[in-house]
C-alpha positions as CSV (number, residue, x, y, z in Angstrom):
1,X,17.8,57.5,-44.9
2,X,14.1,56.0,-45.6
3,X,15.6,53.0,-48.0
4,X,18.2,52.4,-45.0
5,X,15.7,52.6,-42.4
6,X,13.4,49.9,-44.8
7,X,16.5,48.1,-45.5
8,X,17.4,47.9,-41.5
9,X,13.7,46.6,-41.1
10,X,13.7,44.3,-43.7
11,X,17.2,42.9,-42.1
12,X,15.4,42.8,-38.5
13,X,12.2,40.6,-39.8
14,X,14.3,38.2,-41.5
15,X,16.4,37.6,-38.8
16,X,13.4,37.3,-36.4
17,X,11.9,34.6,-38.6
18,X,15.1,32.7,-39.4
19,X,15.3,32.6,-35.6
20,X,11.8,31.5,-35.2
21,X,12.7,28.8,-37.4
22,X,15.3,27.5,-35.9
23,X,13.2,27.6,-32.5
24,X,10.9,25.4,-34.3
25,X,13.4,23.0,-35.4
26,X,15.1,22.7,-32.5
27,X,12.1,22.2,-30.6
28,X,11.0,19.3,-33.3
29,X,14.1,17.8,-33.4
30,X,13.5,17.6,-29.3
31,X,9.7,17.2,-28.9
32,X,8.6,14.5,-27.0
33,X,4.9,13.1,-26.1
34,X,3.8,13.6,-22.6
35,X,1.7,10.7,-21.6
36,X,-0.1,12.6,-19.4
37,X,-0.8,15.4,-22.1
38,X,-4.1,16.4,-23.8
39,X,-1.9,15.9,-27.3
40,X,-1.8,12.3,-26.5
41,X,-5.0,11.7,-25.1
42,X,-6.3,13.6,-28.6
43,X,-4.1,11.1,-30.8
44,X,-5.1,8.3,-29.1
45,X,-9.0,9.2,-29.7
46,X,-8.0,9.9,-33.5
47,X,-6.1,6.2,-33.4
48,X,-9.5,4.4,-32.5
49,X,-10.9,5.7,-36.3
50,X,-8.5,3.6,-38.9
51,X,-8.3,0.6,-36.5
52,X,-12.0,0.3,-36.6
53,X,-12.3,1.3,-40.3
54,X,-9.8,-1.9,-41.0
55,X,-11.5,-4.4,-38.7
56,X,-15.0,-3.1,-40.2
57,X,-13.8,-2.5,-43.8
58,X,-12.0,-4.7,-44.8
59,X,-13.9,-7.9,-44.2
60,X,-17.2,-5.9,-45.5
61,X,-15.1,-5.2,-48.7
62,X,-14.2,-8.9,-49.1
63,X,-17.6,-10.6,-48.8
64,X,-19.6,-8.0,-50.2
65,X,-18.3,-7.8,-54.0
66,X,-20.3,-4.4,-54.7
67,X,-19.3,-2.8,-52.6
68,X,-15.7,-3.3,-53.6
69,X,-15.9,-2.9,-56.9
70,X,-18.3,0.4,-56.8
71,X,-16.5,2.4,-54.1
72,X,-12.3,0.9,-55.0
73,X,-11.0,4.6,-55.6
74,X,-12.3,5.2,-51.7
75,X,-11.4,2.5,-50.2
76,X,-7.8,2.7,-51.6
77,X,-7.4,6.4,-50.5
78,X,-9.0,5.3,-47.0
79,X,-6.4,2.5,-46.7
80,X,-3.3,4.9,-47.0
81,X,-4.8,7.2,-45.0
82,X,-5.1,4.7,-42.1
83,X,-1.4,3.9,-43.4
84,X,0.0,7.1,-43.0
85,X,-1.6,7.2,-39.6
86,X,-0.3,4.2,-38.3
87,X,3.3,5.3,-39.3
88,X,3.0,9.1,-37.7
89,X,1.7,6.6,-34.7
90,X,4.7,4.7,-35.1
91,X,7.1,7.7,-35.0
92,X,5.4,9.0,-32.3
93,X,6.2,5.7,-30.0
94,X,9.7,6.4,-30.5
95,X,9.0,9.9,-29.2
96,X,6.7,9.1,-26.0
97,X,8.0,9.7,-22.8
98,X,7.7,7.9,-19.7
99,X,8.2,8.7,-15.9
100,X,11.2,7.6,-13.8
101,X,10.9,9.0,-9.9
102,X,8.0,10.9,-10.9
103,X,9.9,13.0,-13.7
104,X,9.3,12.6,-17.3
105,X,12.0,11.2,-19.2
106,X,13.0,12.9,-22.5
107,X,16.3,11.4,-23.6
108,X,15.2,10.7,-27.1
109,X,18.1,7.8,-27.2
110,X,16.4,6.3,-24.2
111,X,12.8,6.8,-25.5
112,X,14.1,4.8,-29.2
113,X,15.6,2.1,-27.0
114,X,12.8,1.7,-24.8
115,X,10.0,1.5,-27.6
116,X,12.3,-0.9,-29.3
117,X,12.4,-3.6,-26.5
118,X,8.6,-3.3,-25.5
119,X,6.1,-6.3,-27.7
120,X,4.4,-3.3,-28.8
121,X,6.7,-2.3,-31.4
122,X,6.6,-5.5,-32.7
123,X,3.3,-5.6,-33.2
124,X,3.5,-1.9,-34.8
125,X,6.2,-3.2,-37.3
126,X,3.9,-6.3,-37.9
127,X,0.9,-3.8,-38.6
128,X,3.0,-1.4,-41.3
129,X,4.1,-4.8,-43.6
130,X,3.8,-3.9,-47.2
131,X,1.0,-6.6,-47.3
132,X,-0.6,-4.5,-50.6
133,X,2.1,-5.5,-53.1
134,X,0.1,-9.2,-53.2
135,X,-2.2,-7.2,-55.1
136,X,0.8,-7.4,-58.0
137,X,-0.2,-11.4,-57.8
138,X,-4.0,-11.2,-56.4
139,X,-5.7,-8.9,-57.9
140,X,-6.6,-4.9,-56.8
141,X,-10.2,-6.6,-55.6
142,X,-8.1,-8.9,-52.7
143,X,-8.6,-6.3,-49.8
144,X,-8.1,-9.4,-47.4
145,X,-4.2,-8.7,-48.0
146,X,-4.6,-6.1,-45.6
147,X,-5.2,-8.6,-42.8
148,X,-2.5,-7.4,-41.1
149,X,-3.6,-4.2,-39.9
150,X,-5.5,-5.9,-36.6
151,X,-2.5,-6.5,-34.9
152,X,-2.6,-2.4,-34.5
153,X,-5.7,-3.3,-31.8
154,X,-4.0,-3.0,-28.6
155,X,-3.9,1.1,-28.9
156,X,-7.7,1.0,-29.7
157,X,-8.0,-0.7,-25.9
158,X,-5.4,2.1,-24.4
159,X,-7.6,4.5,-26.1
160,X,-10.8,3.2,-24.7
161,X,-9.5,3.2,-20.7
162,X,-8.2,6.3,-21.5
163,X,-11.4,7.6,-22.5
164,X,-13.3,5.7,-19.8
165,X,-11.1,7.4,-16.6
166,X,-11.5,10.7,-18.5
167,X,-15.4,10.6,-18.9
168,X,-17.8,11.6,-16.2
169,X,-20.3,9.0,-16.7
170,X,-17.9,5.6,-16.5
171,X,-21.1,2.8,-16.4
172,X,-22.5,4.4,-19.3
173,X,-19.1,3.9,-21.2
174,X,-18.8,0.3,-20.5
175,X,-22.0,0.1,-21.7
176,X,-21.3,1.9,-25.1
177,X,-18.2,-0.2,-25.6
178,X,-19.6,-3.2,-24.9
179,X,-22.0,-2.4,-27.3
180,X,-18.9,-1.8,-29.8
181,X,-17.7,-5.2,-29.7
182,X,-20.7,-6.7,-30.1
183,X,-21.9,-4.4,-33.4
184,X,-18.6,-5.9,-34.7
185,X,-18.8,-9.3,-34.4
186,X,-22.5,-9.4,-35.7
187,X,-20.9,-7.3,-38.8
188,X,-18.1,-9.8,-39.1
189,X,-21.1,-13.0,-38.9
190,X,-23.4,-11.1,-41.6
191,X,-20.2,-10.9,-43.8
192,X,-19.4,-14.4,-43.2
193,X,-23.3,-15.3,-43.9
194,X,-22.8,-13.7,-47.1
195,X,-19.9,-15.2,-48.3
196,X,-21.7,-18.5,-47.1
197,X,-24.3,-17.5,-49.2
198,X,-21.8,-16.9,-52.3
199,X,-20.3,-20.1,-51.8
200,X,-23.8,-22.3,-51.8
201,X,-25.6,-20.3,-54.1
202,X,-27.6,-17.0,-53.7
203,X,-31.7,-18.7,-53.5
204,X,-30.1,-22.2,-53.0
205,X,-32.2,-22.8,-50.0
206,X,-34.5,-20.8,-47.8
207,X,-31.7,-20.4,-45.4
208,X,-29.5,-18.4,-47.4
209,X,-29.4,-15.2,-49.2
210,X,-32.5,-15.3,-51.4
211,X,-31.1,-14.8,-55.4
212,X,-29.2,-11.3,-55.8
213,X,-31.3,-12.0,-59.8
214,X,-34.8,-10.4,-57.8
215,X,-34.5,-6.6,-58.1
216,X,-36.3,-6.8,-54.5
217,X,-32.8,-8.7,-52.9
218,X,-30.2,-7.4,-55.7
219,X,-29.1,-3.7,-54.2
220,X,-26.0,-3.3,-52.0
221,X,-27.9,-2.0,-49.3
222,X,-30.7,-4.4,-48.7
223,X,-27.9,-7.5,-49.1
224,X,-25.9,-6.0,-46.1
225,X,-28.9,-5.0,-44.2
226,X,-30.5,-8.4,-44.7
227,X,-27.4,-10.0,-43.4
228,X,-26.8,-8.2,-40.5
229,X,-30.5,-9.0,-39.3
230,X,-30.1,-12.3,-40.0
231,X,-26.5,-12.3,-38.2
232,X,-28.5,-10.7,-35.2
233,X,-31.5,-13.6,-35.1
234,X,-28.8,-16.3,-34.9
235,X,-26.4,-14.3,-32.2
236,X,-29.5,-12.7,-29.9
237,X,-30.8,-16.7,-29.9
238,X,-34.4,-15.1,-31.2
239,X,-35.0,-17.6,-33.8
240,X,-37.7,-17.4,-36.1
241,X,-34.8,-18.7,-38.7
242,X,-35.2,-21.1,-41.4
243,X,-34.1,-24.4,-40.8
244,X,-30.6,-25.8,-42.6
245,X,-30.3,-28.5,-45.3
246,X,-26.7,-28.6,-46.3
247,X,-24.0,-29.1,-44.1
248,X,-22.5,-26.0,-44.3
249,X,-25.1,-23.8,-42.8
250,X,-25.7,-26.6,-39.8
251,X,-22.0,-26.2,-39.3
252,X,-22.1,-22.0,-39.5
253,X,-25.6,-22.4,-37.5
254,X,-23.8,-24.6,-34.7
255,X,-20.8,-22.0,-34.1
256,X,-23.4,-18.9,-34.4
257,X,-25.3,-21.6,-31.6
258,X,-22.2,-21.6,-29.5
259,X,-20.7,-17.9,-29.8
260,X,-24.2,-16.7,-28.7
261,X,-24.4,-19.2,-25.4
262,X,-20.9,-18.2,-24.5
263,X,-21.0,-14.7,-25.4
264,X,-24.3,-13.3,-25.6
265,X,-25.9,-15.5,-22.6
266,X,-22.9,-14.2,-20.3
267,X,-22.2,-11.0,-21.2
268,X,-25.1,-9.6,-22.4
269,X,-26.9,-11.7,-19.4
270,X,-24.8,-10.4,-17.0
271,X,-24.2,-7.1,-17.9
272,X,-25.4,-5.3,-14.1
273,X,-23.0,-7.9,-12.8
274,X,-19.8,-6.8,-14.8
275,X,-20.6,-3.4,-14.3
276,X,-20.6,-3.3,-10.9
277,X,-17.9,-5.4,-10.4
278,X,-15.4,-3.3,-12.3
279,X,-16.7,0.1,-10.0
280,X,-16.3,-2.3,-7.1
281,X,-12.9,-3.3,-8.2
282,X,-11.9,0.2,-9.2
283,X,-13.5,1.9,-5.6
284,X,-10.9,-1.1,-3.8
285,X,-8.1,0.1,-5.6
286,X,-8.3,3.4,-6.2
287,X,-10.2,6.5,-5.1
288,X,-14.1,6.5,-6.2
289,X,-13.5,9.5,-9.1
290,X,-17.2,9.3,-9.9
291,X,-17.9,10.6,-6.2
292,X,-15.8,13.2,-6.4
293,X,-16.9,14.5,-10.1
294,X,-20.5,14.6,-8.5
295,X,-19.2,16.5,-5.7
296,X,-17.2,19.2,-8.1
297,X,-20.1,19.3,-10.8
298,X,-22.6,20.2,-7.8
299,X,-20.6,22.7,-6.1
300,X,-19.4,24.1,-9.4
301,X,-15.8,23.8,-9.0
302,X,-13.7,26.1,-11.3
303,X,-12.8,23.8,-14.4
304,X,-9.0,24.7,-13.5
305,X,-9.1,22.8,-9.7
306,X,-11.1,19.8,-11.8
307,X,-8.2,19.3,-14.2
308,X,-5.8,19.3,-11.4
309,X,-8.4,16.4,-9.8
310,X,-9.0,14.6,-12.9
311,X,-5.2,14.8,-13.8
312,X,-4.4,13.2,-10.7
313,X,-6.9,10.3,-11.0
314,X,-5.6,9.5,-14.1
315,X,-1.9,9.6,-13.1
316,X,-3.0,6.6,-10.5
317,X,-5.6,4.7,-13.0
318,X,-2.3,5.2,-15.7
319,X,0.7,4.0,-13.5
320,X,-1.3,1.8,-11.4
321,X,-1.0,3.5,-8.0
322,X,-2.4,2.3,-5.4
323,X,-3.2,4.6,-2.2
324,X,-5.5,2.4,-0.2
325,X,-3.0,-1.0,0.2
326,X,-4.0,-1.0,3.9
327,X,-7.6,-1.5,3.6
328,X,-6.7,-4.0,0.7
329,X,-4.4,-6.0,3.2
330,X,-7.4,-6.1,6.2
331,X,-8.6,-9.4,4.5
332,X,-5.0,-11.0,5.6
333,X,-3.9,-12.2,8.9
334,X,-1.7,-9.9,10.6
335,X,1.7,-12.3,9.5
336,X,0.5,-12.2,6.0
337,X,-0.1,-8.6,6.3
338,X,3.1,-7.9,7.6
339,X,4.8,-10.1,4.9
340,X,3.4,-8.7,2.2
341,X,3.9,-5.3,3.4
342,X,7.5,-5.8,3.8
343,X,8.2,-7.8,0.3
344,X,6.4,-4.6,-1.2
345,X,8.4,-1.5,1.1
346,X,11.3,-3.3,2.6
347,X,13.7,-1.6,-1.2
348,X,12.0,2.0,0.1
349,X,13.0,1.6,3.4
350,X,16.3,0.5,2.8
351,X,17.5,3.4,1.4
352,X,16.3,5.5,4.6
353,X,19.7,6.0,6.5
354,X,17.6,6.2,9.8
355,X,16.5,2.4,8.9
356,X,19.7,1.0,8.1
357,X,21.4,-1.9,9.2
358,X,17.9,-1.8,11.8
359,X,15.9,-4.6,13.0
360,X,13.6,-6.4,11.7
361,X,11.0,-6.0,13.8
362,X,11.5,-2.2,13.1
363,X,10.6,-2.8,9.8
364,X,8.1,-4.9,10.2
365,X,6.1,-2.7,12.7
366,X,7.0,0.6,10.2
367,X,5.4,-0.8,7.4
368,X,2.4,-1.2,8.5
369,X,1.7,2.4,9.9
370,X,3.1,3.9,6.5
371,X,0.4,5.9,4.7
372,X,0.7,6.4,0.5
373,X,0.5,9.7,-0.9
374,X,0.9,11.0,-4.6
375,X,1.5,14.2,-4.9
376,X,1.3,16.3,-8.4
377,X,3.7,18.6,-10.5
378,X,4.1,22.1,-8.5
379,X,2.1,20.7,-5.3
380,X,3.5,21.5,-1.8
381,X,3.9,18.9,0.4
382,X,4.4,21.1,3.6
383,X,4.8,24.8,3.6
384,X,7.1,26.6,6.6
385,X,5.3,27.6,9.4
386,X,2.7,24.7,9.2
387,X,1.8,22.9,12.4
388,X,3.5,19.5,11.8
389,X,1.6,16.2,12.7
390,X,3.8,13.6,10.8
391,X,7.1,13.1,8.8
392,X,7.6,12.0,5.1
393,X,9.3,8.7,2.9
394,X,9.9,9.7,-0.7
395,X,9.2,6.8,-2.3
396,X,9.7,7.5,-6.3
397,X,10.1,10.9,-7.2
398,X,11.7,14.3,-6.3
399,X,11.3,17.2,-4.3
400,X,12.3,20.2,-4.2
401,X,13.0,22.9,-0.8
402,X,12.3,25.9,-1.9
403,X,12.1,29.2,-0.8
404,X,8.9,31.4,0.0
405,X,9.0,32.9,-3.6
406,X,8.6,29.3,-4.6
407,X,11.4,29.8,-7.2
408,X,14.4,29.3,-5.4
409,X,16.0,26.0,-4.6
410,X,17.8,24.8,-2.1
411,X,18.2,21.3,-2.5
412,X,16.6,18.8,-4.4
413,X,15.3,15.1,-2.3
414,X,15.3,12.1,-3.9
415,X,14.4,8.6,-3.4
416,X,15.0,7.2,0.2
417,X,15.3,11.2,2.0
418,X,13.2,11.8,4.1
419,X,12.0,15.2,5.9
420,X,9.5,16.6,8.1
421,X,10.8,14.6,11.9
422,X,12.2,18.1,13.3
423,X,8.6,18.7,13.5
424,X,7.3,15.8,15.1
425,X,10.5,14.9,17.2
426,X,10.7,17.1,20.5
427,X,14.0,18.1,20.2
428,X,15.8,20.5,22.8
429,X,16.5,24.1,22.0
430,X,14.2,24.3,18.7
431,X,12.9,27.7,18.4
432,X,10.5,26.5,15.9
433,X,8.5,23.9,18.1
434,X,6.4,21.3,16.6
435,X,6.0,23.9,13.2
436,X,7.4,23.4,9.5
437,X,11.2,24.6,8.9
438,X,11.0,24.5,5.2
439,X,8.6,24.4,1.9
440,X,9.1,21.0,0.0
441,X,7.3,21.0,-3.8
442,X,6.9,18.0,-5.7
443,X,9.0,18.8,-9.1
444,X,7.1,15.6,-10.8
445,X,4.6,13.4,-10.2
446,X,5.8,12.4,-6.5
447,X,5.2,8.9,-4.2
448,X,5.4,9.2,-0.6
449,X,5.2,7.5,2.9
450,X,3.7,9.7,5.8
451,X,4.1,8.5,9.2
452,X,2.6,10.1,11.7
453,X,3.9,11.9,14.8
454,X,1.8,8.9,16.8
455,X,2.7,6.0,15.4
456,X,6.6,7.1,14.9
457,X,6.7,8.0,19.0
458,X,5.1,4.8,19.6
459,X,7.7,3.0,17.2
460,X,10.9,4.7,18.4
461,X,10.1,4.1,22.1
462,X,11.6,0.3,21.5
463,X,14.0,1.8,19.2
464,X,16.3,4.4,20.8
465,X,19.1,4.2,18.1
466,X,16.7,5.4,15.4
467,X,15.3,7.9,17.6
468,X,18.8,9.3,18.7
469,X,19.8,9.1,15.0
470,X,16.4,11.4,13.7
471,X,17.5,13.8,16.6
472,X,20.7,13.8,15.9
473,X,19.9,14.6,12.4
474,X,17.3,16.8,13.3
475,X,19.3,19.0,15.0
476,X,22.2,19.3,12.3
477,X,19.5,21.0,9.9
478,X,18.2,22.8,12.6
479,X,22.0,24.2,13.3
480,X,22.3,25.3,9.7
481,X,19.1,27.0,9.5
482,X,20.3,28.7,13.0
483,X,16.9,27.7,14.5
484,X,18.3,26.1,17.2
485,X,19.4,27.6,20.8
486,X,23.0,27.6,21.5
487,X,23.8,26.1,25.3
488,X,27.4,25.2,27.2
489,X,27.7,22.1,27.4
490,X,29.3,23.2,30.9
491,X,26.0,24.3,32.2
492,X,24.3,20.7,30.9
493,X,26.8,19.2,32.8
494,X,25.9,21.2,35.3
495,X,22.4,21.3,35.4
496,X,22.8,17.3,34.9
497,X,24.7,17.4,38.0
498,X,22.1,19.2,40.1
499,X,19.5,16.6,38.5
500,X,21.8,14.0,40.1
501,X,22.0,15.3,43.4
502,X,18.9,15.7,43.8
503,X,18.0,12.7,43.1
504,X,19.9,11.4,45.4
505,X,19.0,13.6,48.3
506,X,15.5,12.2,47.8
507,X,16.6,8.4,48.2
508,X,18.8,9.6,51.0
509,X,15.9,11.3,53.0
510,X,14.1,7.8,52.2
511,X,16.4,5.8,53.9
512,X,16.9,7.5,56.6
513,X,13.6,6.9,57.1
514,X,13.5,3.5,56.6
515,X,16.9,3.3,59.3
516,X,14.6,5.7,61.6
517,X,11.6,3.2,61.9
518,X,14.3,-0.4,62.0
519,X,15.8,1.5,64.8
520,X,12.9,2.0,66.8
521,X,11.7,-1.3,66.3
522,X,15.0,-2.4,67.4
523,X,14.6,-1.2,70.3
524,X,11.3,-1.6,71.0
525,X,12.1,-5.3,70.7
526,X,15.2,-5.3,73.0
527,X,12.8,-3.7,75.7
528,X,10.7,-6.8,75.4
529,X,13.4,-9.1,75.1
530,X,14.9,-7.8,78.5
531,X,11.4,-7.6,80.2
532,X,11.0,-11.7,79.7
533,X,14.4,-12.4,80.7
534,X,13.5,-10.4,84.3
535,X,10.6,-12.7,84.5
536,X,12.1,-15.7,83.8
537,X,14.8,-14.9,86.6
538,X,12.1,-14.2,88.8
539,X,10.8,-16.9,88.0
540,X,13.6,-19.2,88.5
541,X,15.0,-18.3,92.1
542,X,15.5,-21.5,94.3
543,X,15.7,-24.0,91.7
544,X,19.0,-24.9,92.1
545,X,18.5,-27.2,95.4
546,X,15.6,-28.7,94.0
547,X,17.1,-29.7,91.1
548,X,20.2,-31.1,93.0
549,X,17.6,-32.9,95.2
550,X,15.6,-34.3,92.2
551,X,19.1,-35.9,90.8
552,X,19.3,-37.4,94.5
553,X,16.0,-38.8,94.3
554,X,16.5,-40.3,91.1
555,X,19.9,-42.2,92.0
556,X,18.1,-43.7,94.5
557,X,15.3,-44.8,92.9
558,X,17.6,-46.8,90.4
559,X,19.2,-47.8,93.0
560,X,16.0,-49.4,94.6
561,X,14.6,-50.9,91.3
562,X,18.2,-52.5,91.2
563,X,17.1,-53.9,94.5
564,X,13.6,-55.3,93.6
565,X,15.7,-57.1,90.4
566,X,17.5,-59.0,92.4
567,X,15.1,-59.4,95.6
568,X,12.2,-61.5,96.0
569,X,9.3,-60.8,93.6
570,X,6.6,-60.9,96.3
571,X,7.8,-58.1,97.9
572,X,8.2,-56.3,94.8
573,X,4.8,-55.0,94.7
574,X,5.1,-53.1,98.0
575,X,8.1,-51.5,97.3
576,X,6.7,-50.3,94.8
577,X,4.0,-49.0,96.6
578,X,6.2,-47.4,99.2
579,X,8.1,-45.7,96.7
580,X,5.1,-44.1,94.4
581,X,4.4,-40.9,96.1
582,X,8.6,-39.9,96.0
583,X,8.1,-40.8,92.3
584,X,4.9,-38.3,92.7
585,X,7.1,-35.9,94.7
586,X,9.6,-36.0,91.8
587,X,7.0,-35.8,89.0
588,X,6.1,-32.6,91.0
589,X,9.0,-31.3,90.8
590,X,10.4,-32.1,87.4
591,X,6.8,-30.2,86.3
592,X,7.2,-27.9,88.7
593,X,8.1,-25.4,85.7
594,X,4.7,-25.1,84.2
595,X,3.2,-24.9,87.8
596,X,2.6,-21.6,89.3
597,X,5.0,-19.7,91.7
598,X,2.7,-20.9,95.3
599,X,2.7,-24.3,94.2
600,X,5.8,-24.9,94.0
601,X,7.0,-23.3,97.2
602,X,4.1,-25.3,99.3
603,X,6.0,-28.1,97.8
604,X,9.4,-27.2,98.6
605,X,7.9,-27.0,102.3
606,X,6.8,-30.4,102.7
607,X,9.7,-31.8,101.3
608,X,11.8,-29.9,103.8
């Protein structure tokens, strides 16, 4: 029973650790490199060791004979090191993931063809050339073969803006690197000298290497030592050198002369300047992290919360997002703002289904009130219950609803859904109000558009297709979620109905008003009217016979002038004068109407 029970053991350990072994292979054959991961960040750090071991080594090794020929069994197990590294770096590029809507890809297929069609495998190929069989033709001492291993530079500068969004203290790592590049091009102009040196003749001159022959100049050491101070007089434009006599060292002098002016006297000079223009540039663009670190180092911050802050910092410096495009477009007029905005949006907002087949001038006015927002693996959005003061645009990325557990799923939103208007829009019969219906995670690294409940209002007025659209929508969700309260439509008609009359009741009480008061000063006017037509009657009694008497008068009087015509003109003058006061009489009475009422009766008397 004990050798079964062993045996049975035995059986149950070996199949655990065939099955572990076929986890791990399985897992190998699918790992893939998360950008984002502290694997890669570590790799890229261990990358920045053989690339600067070739671009320091190798020209060292070819000017400086000694040090070849002394050291050749470590310099050849140093060079296949750095070999064996750049292939596992290699292999690795086919294996690094990248993100597509905020999700990292892992389709090795995709990864291969990817790494393939990018000028960086090219240069990795160009790198990994089997350079070191010249040395069948050259010679072992011809490390200068090996030439090709620069072109593997471009993952020493990832490595170094890697390093510099990671590090707490980003000035001081400009500095440092800056520093870098300038230790290795006095190296390279020392080994140069050197050579130089070779090539004249070692004591030649007093401007080149004094003779290797005096014990004083001949050890390795003091040769590359000597150099590289004598590399550092030329390039820091001290002086104190010794002046050239062949043409050769005026010609080396002159470039040294030139690299220092253009280099030295710019970068070196300026070194505040391009310091603080880079934080300037970076505080424009993105969020200023070196604020923030302060703030968390401070308040001592757990180190889990500054991960998550540091992770998302570096997921904008990495992918180049950019959360602050409206203070960026400020320095535009509003046309070019509102160009620019739309060249950049206008694919996102196509996809909305609320901004479809729109207007322009929708578009235009949207774009400029959306807000960018990245949000991180596992963070919530907008959690049910919340108080909701604006609606969302996923831009790149997806999100999930989930349910309170935070497990469950419900539906997964993709580029151009959008969510959060039931909150903002005041939509009839929602039991919820102006509150969250729903959690919504970010399952990847997630790009949105918030809009607020403001400036959407303020949009939609103009725009009541849209709005009647988001309501419409709106309420759909809000049926399936049964948070909306069920009415007849009979008693909306209804109640529309009522609206209606009384609406019209009120304009009817108005203008019956308006026909009360036209009335009355109808009236009122009639009164007057008839009061002047008494007094013009009275005022007009016994004007017929003086009327018919004036027509008498005035036949005669043509009559009479008729006369005078044709009668002498002596006596014309008296007839006239004889005749003046009936013409008077007349006059009276033809103005008898603007005369008053006594007058004109004292005249109807002495007519009589």
């Amino acid at each position: 029973m004990k050798k079964n029970g062993e045996e049975g053991e035995n059986k149950g350990q070996a199949s655990i650790e065939k099955k572990k072994e076929e986890t791990k292979k399985i897992i190998w054959k699918k790992w893939v490199v998360d950008p984002s991961e502290e694997f890669y960040y570590t790799w890229l750090q261990i990358m920045i060791l053989p690339i600067c071991y070739n671009w320091v080594i190798i020209i060292c090794r070819t000017c400086f004979y000694d040090i070849e020929r002394t050291y050749l069994a470590v310099w050849l197990t140093l060079d296949y090191i750095c070999d064996f590294v750049y292939v596992f770096d290699t292999v690795i590029g086919f294996r690094t993931g990248f993100l597509e809507q905020g999700i990292l890809v892992k389709d090795l297929s995709r990864l291969k063809i990817r790494y393939v069609r990018s000028s960086r495998f090219k240069w990795d190929i160009a790198s990994l050339l089997p350079t070191d069989l010249l040395y069948l033709q050259l010679g072992i001492h011809t490390p200068l073969v090996r030439i090709n291993r620069f072109l593997r530079t471009g993952r020493l500068n990832e490595a170094l803006d890697r390093m510099e969004t990671r590090t707490s203290y980003p000035n001081t790592f400009r500095v440092a690197k800056l520093m870098l590049y300038i230790f290795v091009l006095i190296h390279w102009n020392a080994c140069i000298y050197f050579s130089l040196s070779n090539y004249i003749g070692f004591g030649a001159d007093p401007w080149v290497y004094p003779n290797i022959s005096d014990p004083e100049f001949a050890s390795t050491r003091r040769q590359y030592f000597y150099c590289f101070w004598f590399s550092t007089l030329i390039l820091t434009t001290v002086g104190d050198t010794p002046t050239p006599e062949c043409e050769e060292e005026f010609l080396f002098l002159i470039i040294d002369m030139l690299i220092a002016v253009l280099v030295f006297a710019s970068v070196v000079g300026s070194m505040g300047d391009v310091i603080s223009s880079l934080r300037d540039r970076d505080n424009v663009f993105f969020p200023n992290h070196e604020l923030v670190k302060g703030y968390l180092r401070s308040r001592r911050i757990s180190k889990e919360l500054q991960k998550r802050v540091n992770d998302w910092y570096q997921h904008l410096h990495i992918n180049k997002k950019i959360t602050r495009e409206n203070e960026i477009l400020q320095h535009l007029p509003i046309t070019l703002q509102t160009a620019t905005a739309v060249s950049v949006h206008l694919p996102t907002l196509s996809k909305v289904t609320i901004f479809q087949n729109c207007e322009n001038s929708l578009l235009e006015q949207l774009v400029l009130k959306l807000r960018p927002q990245v949000y991180s693996p596992g963070e919530y959005v907008c959690k049910k219950g919340d108080v909701g003061h604006e609606m969302y645009i996923i831009k790149e990325g997806k999100l999930a609803v989930v349910a309170d557990d935070g497990v469950t799923q419900f539906a997964v939103l993709g580029d151009g859904n959008f969510f959060g208007e039931i909150s903002i829009l005041n939509i009839k019969g929602n039991k919820s109000g102006n509150r969250r219906t729903a959690n919504i995670c970010s399952i990847g690294h997630s790009d949105l558009f918030s809009l607020s409940k403001e400036a959407l209002t303020e949009t939609l007025l103009e725009y009541p297709a849209a709005k009647r659209l988001l309501e419409e929508k709106g309420r759909q969700i809000l049926t399936k979620m049964g948070m909306l309260e069920e009415t007849n439509e009979g008693e909306v008609e209804v109640e529309k109905t009522e609206d209606k009359v009384k609406r019209i009741e009120g304009s009817l009480e108005t203008l019956q008003t308006k026909l009360a008061r036209l009335i009355a000063e109808l009236e009122s006017s009639a009164c007057k009217m008839m009061h002047r037509v008494e007094q013009l009657e009275v005022q007009t009694e016994g004007w017929e016979g003086i009327v018919a008497e004036g027509a008498q008068g005035e036949i005669e009087y043509q009559l009479k002038v008729k006369e005078r015509e044709i009668g002498d003109g002596e006596r014309e003058g008296e007839k006239e004068d004889e005749e003046e006061p009936v013409v008077e009489g007349e006059r009276g009475e033809g103005d008898g109407g603007e005369e008053s009422l006594g007058e004109k009766e004292k005249k109807v008397g002495t007519d009589t």
